[in-house]
C-alpha positions in Angstrom: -140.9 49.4 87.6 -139.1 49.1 90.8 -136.5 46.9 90.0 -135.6 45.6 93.2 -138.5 43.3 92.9 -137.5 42.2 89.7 -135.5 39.6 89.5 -136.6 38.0 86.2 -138.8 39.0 83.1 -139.5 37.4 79.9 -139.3 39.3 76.9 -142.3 39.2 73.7 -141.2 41.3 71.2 -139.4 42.0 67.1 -136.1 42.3 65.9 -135.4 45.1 68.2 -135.7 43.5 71.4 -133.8 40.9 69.7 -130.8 42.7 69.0 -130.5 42.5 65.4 -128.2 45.1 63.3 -127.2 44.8 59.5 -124.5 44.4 58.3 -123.6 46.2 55.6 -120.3 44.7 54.8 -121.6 41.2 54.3 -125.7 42.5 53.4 -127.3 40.7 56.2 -128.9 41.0 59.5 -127.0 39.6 62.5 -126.9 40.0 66.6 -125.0 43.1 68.0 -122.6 42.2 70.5 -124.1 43.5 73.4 -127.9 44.0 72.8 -130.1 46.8 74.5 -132.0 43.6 76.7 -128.7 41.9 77.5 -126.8 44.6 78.7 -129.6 46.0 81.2 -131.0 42.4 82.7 -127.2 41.5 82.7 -126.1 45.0 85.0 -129.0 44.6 87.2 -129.0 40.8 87.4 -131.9 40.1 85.8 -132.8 36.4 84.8 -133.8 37.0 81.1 -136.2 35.1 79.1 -136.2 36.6 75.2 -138.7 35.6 73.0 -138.3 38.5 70.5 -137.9 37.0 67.0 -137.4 39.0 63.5 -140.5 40.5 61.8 -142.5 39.5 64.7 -146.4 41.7 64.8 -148.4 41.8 67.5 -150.6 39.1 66.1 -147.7 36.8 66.4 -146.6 37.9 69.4 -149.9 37.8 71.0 -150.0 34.1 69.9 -146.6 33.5 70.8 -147.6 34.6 74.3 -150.5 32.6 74.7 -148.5 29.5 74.0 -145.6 30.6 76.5 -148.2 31.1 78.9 -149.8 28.2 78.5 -146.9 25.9 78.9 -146.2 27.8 82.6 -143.4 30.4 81.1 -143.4 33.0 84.1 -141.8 35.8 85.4 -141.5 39.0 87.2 -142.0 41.3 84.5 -143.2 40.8 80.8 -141.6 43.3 78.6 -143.9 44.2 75.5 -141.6 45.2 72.4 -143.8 45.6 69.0 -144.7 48.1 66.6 -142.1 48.6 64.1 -143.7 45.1 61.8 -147.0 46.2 62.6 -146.9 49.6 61.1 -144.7 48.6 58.0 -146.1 47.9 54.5 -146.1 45.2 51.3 -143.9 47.7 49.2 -144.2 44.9 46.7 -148.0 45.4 46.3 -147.2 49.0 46.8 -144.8 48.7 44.1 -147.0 47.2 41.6 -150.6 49.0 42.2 -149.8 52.5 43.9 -153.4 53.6 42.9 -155.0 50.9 45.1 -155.6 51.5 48.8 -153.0 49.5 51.1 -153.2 49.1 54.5 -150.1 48.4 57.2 -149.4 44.5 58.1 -151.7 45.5 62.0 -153.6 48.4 61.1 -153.6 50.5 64.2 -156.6 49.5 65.9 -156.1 46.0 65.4 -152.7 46.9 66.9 -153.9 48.6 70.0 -156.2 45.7 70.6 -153.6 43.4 70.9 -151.1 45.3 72.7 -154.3 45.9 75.4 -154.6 42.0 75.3 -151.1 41.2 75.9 -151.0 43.6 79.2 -154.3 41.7 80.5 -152.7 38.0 79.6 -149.7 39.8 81.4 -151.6 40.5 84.5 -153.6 37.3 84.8 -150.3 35.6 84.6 -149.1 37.6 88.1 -146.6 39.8 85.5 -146.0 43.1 85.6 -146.1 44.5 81.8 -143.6 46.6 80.7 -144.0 48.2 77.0 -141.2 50.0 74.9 -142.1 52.8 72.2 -139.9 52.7 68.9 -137.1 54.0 68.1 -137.4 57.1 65.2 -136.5 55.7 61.9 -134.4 57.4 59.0 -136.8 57.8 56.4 -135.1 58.5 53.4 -132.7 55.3 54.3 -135.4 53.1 54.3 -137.4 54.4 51.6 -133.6 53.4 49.3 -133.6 50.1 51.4 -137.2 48.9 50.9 -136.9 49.8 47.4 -134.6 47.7 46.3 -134.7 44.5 44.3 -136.7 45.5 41.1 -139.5 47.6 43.0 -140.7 50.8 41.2 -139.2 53.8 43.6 -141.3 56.1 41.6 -144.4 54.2 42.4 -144.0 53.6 45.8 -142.9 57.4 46.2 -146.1 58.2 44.3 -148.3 56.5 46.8 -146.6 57.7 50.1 -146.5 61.3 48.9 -142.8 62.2 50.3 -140.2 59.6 52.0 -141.1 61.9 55.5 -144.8 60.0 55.3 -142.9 56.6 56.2 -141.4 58.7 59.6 -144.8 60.3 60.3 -146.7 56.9 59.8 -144.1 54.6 62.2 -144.3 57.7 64.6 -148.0 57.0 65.4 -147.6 53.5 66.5 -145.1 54.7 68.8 -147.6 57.5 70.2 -150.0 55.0 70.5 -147.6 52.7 72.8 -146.9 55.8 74.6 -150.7 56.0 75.1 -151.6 52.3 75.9 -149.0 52.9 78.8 -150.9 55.4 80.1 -154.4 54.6 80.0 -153.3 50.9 81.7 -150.9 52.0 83.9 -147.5 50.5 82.5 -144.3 51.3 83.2 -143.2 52.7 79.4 -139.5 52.6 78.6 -138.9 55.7 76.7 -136.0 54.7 74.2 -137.5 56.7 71.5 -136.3 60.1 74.0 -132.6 58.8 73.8 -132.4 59.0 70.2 -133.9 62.1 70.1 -132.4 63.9 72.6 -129.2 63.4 70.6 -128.5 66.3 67.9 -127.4 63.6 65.2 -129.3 60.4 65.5 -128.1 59.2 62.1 -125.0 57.2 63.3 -126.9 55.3 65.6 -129.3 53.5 62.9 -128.2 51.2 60.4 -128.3 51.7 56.3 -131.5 50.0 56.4 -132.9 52.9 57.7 -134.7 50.9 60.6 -132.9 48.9 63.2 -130.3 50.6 65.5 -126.9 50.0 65.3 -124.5 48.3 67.5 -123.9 51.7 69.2 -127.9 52.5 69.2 -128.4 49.4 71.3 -126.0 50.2 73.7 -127.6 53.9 73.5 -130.9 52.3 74.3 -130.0 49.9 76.7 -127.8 52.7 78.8 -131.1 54.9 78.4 -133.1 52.0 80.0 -130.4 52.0 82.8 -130.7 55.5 83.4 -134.4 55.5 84.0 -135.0 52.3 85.9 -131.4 51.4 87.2 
């Protein structure tokens, strides 16, 4: 992305683009102070446009889009955040009938479909698309997270195999981001890299086990900087 020919960009994407953490002294989600998006489109003076909302797939998004579009929403740049919704599970149903076959909320080639859709509408609307792979995720953290509230941990655990299968299983999705960018040509912003690079990732991602923390988002947005600034 050659950013001095961006000067604004709108941005369709979850809870991560967002900025949301949780809180675990008060046991809810709420914005960081300075999200990944904010801080880069803010140091490079970037008019920002962010449509990201919690628990958003690539279903909704790709809807979401279409409506934006269709009411003239424009820009340089259309950043494509999604994955992490689309690869989760119902635990609940999990919970309650591990035997049964369960599939994720977009299973993966329903997802790649719909990212490949977004980066055409992108196009056709004169926008450059931009697509960000997910940040890792601490397993075992959100295995005690989504687990909570009555659901069977023992069942669940029974039909995963090991808490690792949740990190394995979110890690494809971001492969296959990786991937779309590739084989269409986008820009990717690697933020997954910046987590990894570092020797303890832990302290960057919330008790949840998925969403970065204040800190992470600063991590990811500084990563961002790095590479495109």
């Amino acid at each position: 992305m050659k950013t001095e020919k961006i000067r604004s960009a709108v941005i369709w994407g979850d809870s991560l683009a967002r900025g949301v953490v949780f809180d675990e002294s008060r046991g809810r989600y709420s914005l960081a102070p300075t999200p990944a998006a904010r801080l880069v489109a803010d140091t490079l003076g970037i008019a920002l446009t962010n449509r990201s909302r919690m628990g958003m797939t690539t279903t909704q998004g790709l809807q979401m889009m279409e409506k934006d579009l269709e009411k003239g929403l424009r820009a340089d740049a259309a950043v494509l955040e999604f994955g992490g919704n689309d690869c989760d599970f119902d635990w609940k149903a999990i919970s309650e009938a591990p035997e049964e076959e369960h599939l994720p909320h977009t299973p993966a080639d329903r997802y790649e479909r719909n990212m490949r859709q977004m980066i055409d509408r992108a196009r056709q609307a004169g926008m450059e698309p931009v697509l960000v792979n997910l940040p890792p995720i601490h397993a075992d953290r959100y295995f005690r997270f989504l687990s909570k509230g009555g659901l069977s941990q023992g069942n669940i655990l029974r039909w995963l195999g090991e808490t690792f299968q949740i990190y394995r299983y979110q890690e494809r999705y971001s492969m296959l981001v990786s991937r779309i960018a590739q084989e269409c040509g986008c820009r990717l912003l690697d933020i997954r890299s910046a987590f990894l690079n570092l020797w303890n990732a832990a302290p960057f991602l919330c008790n949840d086990g998925i969403h970065p923390t204040a800190a992470g988002q600063e991590l990811m947005g500084r990563a961002i900087l790095a590479d495109i600034g």
